[in-house]
C-alpha positions as CSV (number, residue, x, y, z in Angstrom):
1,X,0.0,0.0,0.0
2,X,1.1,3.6,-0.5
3,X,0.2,6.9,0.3
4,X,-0.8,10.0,-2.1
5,X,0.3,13.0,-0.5
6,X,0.3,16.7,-1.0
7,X,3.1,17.8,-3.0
8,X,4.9,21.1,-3.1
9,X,2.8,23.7,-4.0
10,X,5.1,26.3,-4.6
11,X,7.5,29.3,-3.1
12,X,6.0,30.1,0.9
13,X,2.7,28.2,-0.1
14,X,2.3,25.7,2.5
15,X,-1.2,24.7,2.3
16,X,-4.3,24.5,0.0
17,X,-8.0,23.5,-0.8
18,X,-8.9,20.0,-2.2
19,X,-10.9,21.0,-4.4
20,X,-12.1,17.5,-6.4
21,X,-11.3,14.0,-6.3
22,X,-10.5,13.2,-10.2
23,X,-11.3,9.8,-9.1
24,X,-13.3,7.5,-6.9
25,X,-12.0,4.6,-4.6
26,X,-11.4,1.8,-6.5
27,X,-10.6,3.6,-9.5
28,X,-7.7,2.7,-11.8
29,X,-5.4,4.8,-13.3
30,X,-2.1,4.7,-15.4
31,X,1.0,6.9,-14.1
32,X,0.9,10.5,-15.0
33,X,-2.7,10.7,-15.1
34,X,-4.4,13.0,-12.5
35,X,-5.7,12.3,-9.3
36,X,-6.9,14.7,-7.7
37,X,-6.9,18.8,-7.9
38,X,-5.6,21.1,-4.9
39,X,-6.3,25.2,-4.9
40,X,-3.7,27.5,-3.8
41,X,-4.0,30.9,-3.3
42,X,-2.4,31.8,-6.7
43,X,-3.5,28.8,-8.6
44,X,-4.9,25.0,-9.0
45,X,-2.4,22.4,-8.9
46,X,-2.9,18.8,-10.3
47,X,-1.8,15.8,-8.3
48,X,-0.2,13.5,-10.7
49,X,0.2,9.6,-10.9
50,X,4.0,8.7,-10.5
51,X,2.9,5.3,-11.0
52,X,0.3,3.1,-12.2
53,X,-2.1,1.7,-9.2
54,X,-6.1,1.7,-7.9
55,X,-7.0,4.2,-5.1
56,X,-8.0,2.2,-2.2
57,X,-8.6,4.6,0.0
58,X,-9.5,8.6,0.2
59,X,-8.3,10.1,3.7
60,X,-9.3,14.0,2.9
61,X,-12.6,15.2,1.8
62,X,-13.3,17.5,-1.1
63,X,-13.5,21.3,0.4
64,X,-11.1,20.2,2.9
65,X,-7.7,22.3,3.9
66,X,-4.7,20.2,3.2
67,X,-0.9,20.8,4.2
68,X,2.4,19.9,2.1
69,X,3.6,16.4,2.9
70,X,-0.1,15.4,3.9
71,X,-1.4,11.9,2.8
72,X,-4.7,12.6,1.5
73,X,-5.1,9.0,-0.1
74,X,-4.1,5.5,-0.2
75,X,-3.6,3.5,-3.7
76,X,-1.9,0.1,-4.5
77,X,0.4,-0.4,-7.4
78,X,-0.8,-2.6,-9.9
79,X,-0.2,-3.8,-13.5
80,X,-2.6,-2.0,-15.2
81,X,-4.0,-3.0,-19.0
82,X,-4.7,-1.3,-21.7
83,X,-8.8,-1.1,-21.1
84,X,-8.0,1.4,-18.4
85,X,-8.7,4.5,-19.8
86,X,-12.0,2.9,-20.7
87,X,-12.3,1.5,-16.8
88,X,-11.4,4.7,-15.4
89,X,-13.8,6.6,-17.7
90,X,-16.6,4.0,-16.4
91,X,-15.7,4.5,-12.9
92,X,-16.1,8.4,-12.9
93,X,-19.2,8.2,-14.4
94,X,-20.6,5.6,-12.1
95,X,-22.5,6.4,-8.9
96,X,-20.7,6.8,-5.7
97,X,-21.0,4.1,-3.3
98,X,-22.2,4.1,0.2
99,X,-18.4,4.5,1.8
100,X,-17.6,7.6,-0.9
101,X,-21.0,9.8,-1.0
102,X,-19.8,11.7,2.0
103,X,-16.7,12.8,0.0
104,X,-17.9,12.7,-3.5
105,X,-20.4,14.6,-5.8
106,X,-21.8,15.8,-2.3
107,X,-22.8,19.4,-3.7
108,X,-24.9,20.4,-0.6
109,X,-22.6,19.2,2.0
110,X,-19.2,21.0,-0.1
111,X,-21.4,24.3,0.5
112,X,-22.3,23.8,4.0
113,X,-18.2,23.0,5.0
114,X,-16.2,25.5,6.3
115,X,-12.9,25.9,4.3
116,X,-11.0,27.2,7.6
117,X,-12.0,24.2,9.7
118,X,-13.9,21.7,7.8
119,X,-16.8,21.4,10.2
120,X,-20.5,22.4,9.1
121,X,-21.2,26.0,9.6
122,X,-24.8,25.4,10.9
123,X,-25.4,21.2,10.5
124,X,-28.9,23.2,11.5
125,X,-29.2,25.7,8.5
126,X,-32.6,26.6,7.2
127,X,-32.8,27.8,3.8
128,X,-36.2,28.9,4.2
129,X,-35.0,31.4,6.9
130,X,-37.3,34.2,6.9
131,X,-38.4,33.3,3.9
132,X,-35.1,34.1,1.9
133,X,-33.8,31.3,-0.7
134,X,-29.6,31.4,0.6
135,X,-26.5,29.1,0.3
136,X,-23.1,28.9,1.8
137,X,-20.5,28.5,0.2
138,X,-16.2,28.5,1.1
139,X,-15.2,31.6,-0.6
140,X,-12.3,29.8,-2.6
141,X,-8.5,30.4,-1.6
142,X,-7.7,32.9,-4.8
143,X,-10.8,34.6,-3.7
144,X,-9.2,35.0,-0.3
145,X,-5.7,36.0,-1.6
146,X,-7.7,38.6,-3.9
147,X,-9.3,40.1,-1.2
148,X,-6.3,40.8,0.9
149,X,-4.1,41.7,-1.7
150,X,-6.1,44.4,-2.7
151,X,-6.7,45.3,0.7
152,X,-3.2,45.7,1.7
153,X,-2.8,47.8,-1.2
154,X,-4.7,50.5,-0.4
155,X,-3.3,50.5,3.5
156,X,0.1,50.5,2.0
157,X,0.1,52.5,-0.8
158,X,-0.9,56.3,-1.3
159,X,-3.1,55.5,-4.4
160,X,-4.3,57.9,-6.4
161,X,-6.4,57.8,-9.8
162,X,-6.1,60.1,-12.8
163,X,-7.4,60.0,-16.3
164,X,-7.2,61.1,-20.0
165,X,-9.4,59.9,-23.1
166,X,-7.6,58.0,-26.0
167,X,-9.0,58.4,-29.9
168,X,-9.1,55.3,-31.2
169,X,-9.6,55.7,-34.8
170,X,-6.3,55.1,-36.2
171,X,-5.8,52.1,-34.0
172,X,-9.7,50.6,-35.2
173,X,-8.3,51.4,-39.0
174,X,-5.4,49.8,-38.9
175,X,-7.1,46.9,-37.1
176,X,-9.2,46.7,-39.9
177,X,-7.2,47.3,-42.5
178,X,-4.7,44.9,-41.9
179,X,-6.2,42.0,-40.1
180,X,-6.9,39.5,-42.8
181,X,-3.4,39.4,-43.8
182,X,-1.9,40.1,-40.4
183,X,-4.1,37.0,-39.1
184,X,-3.0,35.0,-42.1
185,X,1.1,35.4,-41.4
186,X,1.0,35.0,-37.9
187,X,-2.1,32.9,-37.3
188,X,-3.9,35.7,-34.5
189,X,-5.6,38.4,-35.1
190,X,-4.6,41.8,-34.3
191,X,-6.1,42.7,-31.1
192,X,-5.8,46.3,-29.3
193,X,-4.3,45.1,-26.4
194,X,-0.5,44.8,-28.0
195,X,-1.0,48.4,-29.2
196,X,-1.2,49.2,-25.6
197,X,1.2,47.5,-23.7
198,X,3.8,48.6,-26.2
199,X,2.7,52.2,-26.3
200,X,3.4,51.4,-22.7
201,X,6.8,50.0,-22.6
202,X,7.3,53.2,-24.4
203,X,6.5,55.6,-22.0
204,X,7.9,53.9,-19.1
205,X,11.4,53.8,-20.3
206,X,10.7,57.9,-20.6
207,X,9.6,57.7,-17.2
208,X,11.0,55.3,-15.2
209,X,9.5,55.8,-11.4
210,X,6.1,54.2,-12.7
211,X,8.0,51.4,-13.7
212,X,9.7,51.2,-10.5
213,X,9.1,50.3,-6.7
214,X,9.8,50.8,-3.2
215,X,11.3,48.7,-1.1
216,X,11.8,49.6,2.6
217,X,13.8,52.8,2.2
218,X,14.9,52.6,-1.4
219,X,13.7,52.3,-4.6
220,X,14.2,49.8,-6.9
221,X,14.2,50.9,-10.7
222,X,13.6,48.1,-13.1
223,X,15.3,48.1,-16.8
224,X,12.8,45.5,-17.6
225,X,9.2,45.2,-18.8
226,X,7.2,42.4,-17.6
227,X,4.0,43.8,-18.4
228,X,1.1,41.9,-15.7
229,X,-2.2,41.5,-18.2
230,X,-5.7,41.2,-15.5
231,X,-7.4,38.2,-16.7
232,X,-10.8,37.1,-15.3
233,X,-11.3,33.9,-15.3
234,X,-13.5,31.8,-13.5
235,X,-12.1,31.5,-10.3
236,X,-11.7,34.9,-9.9
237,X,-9.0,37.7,-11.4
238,X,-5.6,36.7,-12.0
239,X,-2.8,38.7,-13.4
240,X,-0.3,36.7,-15.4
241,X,2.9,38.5,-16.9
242,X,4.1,38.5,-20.2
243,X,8.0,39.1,-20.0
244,X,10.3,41.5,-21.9
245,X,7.5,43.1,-23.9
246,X,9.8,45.3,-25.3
247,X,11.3,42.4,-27.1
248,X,8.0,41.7,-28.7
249,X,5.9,42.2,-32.0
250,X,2.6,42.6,-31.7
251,X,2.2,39.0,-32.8
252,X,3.8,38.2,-30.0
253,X,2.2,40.0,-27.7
254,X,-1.3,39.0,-29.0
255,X,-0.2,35.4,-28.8
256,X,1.0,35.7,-25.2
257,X,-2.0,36.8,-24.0
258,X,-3.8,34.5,-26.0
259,X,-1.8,31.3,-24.2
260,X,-2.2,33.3,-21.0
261,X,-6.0,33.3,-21.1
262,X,-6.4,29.8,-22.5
263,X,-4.3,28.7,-19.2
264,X,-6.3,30.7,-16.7
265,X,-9.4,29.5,-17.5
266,X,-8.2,25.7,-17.7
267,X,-6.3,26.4,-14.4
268,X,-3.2,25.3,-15.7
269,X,-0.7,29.0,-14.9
270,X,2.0,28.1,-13.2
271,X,4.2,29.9,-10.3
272,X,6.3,31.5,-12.8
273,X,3.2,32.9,-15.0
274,X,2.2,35.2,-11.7
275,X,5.6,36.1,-10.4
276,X,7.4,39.2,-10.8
277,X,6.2,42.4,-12.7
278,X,6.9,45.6,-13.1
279,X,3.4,47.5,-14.3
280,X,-0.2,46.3,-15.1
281,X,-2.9,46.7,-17.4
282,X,-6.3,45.9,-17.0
283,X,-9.0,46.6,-19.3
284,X,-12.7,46.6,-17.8
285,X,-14.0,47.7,-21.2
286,X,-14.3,44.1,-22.4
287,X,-17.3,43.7,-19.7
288,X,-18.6,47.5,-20.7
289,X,-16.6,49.6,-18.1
290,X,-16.7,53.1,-19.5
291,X,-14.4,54.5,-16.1
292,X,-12.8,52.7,-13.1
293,X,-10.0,53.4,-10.2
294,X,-8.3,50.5,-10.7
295,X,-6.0,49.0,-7.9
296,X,-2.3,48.7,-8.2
297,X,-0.9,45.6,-7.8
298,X,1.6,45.3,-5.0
299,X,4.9,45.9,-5.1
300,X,4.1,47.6,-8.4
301,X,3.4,51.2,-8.3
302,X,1.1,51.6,-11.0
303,X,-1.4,50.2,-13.1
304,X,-3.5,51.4,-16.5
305,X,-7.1,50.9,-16.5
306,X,-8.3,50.8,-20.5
307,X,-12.3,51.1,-20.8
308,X,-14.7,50.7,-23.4
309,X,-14.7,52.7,-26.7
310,X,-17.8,54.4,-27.0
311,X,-18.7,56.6,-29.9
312,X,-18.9,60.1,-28.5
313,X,-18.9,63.8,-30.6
314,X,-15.9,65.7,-30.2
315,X,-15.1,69.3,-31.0
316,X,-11.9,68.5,-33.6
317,X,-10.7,72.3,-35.0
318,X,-13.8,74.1,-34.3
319,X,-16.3,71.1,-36.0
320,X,-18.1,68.5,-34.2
321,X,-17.2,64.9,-34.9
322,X,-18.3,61.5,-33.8
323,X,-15.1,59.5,-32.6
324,X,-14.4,56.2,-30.6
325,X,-13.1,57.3,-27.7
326,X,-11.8,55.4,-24.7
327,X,-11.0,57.0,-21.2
328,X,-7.8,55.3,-19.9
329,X,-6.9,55.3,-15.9
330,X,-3.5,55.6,-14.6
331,X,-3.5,54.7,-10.4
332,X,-0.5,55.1,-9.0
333,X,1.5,55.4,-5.5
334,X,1.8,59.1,-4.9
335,X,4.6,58.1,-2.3
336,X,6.7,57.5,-5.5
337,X,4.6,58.8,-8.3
338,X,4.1,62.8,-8.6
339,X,1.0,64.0,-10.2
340,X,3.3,65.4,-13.3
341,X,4.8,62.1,-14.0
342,X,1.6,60.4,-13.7
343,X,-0.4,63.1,-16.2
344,X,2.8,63.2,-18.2
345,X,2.4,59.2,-18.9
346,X,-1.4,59.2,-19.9
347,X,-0.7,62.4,-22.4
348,X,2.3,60.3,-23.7
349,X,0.4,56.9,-23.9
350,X,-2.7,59.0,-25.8
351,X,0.1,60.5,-28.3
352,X,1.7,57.1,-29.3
353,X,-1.7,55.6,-29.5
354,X,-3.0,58.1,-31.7
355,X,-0.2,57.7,-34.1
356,X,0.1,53.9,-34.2
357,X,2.3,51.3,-35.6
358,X,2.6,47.7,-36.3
359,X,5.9,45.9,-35.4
């Protein structure tokens, strides 16, 4: 018999959620298939075969808090044939039996646990209280990590927010202009995002505190652009970094955010994706944001908020025109950033993109 334990789960991580059971006692599996799926507060970590065996016995419950080192299961090596892929496939659709129901496809008793303790919150709940229809659920460990991190930015940093409004005509041209054949040479289409975070690589190597941070009593200025790109998926927002943007093409940059979204929401980012970065962009305008105070991501000292682009008339020598217009946000740490710096990088960043270019 041996045990399936909780394996590292990264740099000062020490414990995490089990969030599912990929399979049920008596299941077979082949080695380097998945057993079982553990949340952290950055990301969801797979449990992998290292051999090829049947689970005998599951020791931790789905929704349960589990520590590095901890044997959450017991499996015995076997010789396994080539049906098991078919087997394994049959045993996670079959119905639980009596000895795994507590632990398995349990729905209501998952969103009655407590993800601190792992007890019942009220084994006495009513969900007809006062006539209200109400669930519980364990807010999720990225939720958690979310919630503090952005908390502990605003008690740390001076934040403040100010804004500008970006034409977007040229950029929507050009996008139109060139996309069949830019799509065909490097199989993505030309998206507005790369225009940004190289109009912003631009700007911060003309002003370099916003690309900068503070670190006890000195400040640490960074001759590097790992651009963070907010991404929500659907565990919540996570902000994965593309590295040495100014290296990049805007293929490039399209296609990294592409594989960076496409690994959010199958929970398969790594350590490395979320550490490190200098600056961050988020753009709300994707769900219809036309303004937001966006919240810097610590240690950063800034972050750009883009927004939706909405047609709007504006006074262009002495006529009124109808252009898309976007307001951008710039939040930054005023313990660092001045107010010029900070205007001076939006009126920048509105000049390049006005007066864009394809690499």
């Amino acid at each position: 018999m041996s045990d399936i334990k909780v394996p590292e789960l990264g740099e000062s991580i020490i414990e995490g959620t089990l969030t599912s059971w990929l399979l049920s006692e008596g299941s077979s599996f082949n080695a380097g298939d998945n057993l079982a799926e553990i949340e952290t507060e950055k990301i969801t970590i797979e449990i992998p075969a290292q051999s090829a065996g049947k689970i005998t016995k599951i020791l931790a419950n789905e929704g349960s808090n589990v520590k590095v080192g901890e044997v959450i299961g017991e499996f015995e090596n076997i010789d396994v044939p080539n049906t098991v892929d078919q087997t394994k496939t049959e045993n996670n659709k079959a119905t639980p039996t009596s000895t795994d129901k507590s632990s398995l496809n349990n729905d209501t008793q998952k969103e009655e646990k407590s993800v601190l303790n792992d007890k019942p919150l009220l084994p006495n709940f009513d969900n007809n209280l006062n006539d209200k229809d109400e669930k519980i659920v364990p807010m999720s460990k990225l939720r958690q990590t979310i919630a503090r991190r952005l908390k502990d930015a605003q008690n740390t940093a001076a934040i403040l927010t100010t804004f500008n409004e970006v034409d977007m005509s040229l950029i929507l041209a050009m996008r139109k202009k060139n996309q069949a054949s830019f799509q065909k040479k490097y199989g993505v289409k030309l998206g507005i995002m790369s225009f940004f975070l190289k109009a912003c690589v631009q700007v911060l190597k003309e002003i370099p505190e916003i690309n900068s941070e503070i670190f006890e009593d000195k400040i640490i200025y960074k001759n590097y652009f790992d651009i963070g790109v907010a991404i929500g998926s659907d565990k919540g927002l996570v902000v994965p970094i593309i590295r040495n943007v100014e290296k990049l093409s805007n293929a490039e940059v399209e296609k990294s955010i592409i594989d960076l979204a496409n690994k959010a929401n199958s929970n398969k980012l790594s350590m490395s994706d979320l550490s490190g970065g200098t600056f961050s962009i988020t753009n709300g305008g994707i769900y219809g944001s036309m303004m937001s105070t966006p919240i810097i991501n610590p240690p950063q000292s800034a972050i750009l908020g883009m927004h939706s682009i909405i047609e709007r008339p504006i006074a262009v020598k002495n006529k009124i025109t109808i252009k898309p217009m976007m307001y951008t946000a710039l939040s930054y740490d005023h313990r660092l950033i001045d107010g010029k710096q900070a205007v001076t990088f939006l009126v920048r960043l509105k000049e390049i993109l006005e007066n864009p270019k394809i690499d």
